[in-house]
N, C-alpha and C positions, 0 to 999 in steps of 0.2 A: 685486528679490530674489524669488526663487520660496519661497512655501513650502509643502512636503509634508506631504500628510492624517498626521496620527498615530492610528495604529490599536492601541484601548482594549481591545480583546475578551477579553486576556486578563488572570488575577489576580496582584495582587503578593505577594508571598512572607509579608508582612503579614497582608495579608489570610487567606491561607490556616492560616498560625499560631493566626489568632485565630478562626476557624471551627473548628479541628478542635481548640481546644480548650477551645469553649463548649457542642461536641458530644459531649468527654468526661466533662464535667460532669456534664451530662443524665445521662448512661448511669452514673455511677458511683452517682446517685439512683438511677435506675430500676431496677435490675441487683437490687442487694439486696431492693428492696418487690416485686416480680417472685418469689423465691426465698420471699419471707417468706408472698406472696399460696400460693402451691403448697403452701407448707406450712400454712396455714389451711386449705385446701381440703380435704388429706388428711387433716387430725385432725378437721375436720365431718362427713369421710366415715366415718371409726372410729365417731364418736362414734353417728352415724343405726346403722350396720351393727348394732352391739350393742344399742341401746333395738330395734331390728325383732327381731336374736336372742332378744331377754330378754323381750321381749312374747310374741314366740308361745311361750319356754319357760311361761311365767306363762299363757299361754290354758290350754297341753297342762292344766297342773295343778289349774287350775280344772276342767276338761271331766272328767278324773282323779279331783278329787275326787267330784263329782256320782253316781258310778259305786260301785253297791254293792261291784263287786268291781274295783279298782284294776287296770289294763294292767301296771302295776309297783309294787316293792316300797313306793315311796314317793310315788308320783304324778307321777312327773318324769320327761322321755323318756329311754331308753336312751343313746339315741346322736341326734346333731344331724342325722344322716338320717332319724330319726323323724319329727321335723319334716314333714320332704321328705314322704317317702315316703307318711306317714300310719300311723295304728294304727286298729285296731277299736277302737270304745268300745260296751259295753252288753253283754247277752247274749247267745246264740248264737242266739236267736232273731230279734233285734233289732238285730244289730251295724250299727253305723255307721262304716262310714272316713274318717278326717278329716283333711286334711294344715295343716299349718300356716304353711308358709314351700316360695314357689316353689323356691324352690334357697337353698342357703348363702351368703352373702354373702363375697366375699373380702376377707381382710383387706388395706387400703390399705397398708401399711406395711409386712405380711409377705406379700408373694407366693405364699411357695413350697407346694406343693402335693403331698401324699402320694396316690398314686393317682389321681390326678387329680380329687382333692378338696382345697378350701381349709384351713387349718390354722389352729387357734384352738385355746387354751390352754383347759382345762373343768374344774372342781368338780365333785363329784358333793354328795349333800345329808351326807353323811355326814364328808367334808374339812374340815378346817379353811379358817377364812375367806379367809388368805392364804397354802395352799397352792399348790406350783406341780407337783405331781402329782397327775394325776386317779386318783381311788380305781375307777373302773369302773362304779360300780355305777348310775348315772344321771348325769344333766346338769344343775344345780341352776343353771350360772353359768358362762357364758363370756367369754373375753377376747383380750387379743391378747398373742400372743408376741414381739413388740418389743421390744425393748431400749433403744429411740429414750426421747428425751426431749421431751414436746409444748411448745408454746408455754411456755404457765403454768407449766411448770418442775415438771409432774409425769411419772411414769413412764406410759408407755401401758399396760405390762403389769396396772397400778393400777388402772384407768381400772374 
C-alpha cells in the first residue's frame, strides 16, 4: 500500500472563523478608546488655547494698567488682533510696541474662519458674564463657539 504526502498548508474553515473573530473583538475595544483618545486630545487643546488667550488678555491689562493714560477705555485689548499685532504703551515720547500672542490660536472644534482669521466667541468688560454677544467695545473674555459637549458633560461654549 502506497501512501500519499498530505499537504497541510492550508487553513480550515475553523480555523479562519475563529481568527476573524477574535480579531473583531479587538477592534470593537480599540475602535471606541481610539475615538474617545481624539476627543481628549481636542478638549486639552481648547482647554491650552484659551488659558494662552486669557493670559496674554490679563498681560495686555496689566501692562494697561501701569500706563497713566490707558491704550483703551478699560484696559483690555480692542480686538484679539491686538494681541497679534501689538499696541503702543507709554507716551509719545516713550512708546513702546508690545505684541502679546504670535498669532491667534484656532479653535479645535470650531474650524471655521472669517477672513481668514480664527473665530472665537468674545465679552467685552462691559457684557454680561454669560453673554453670547460681544458688546464691541474690548476683549475682556474669550471662548469657543461650539456647541459640542466635552467629556465631563460640560458645554465648551462654558469652558
Amino acid at each position: 500500500m502506497i501512501k500519499l504526502p498530505i499537504n497541510k498548508k492550508g487553513l480550515s474553515l475553523v480555523e479562519l472563523i475563529v481568527t476573524v473573530t477574535v480579531l473583531s473583538i479587538l477592534a470593537s475595544v480599540i475602535l471606541p478608546s481610539a475615538q474617545m483618545t481624539g476627543k481628549r486630545m481636542k478638549d486639552l487643546e481648547l482647554r491650552r488655547d484659551l488659558r494662552i488667550m486669557r493670559t496674554a488678555i490679563d498681560e495686555f491689562k496689566k501692562n494697561a494698567d501701569k500706563m497713566p493714560i490707558p491704550p483703551t477705555k478699560y484696559g483690555y485689548p480692542k480686538t484679539l488682533e491686538d494681541l497679534v499685532e501689538g499696541v503702543e504703551f507709554g507716551d509719545a515720547a516713550k512708546a513702546v510696541k508690545k505684541k502679546f500672542l504670535r498669532r491667534i490660536p484656532v479653535d479645535p472644534l470650531n474650524s471655521s474662519l472669517k477672513d481668514g482669521k480664527p473665530q472665537w466667541g468674545m465679552r467685552s468688560y462691559t457684557d454680561k458674564p454669560d453673554s453670547s454677544i460681544w458688546g464691541g467695545d474690548d476683549v475682556f473674555d474669550v471662548y469657543s463657539l461650539s456647541e459640542g459637549i466635552a467629556i465631563d458633560g460640560t458645554k465648551y461654549k462654558d469652558w
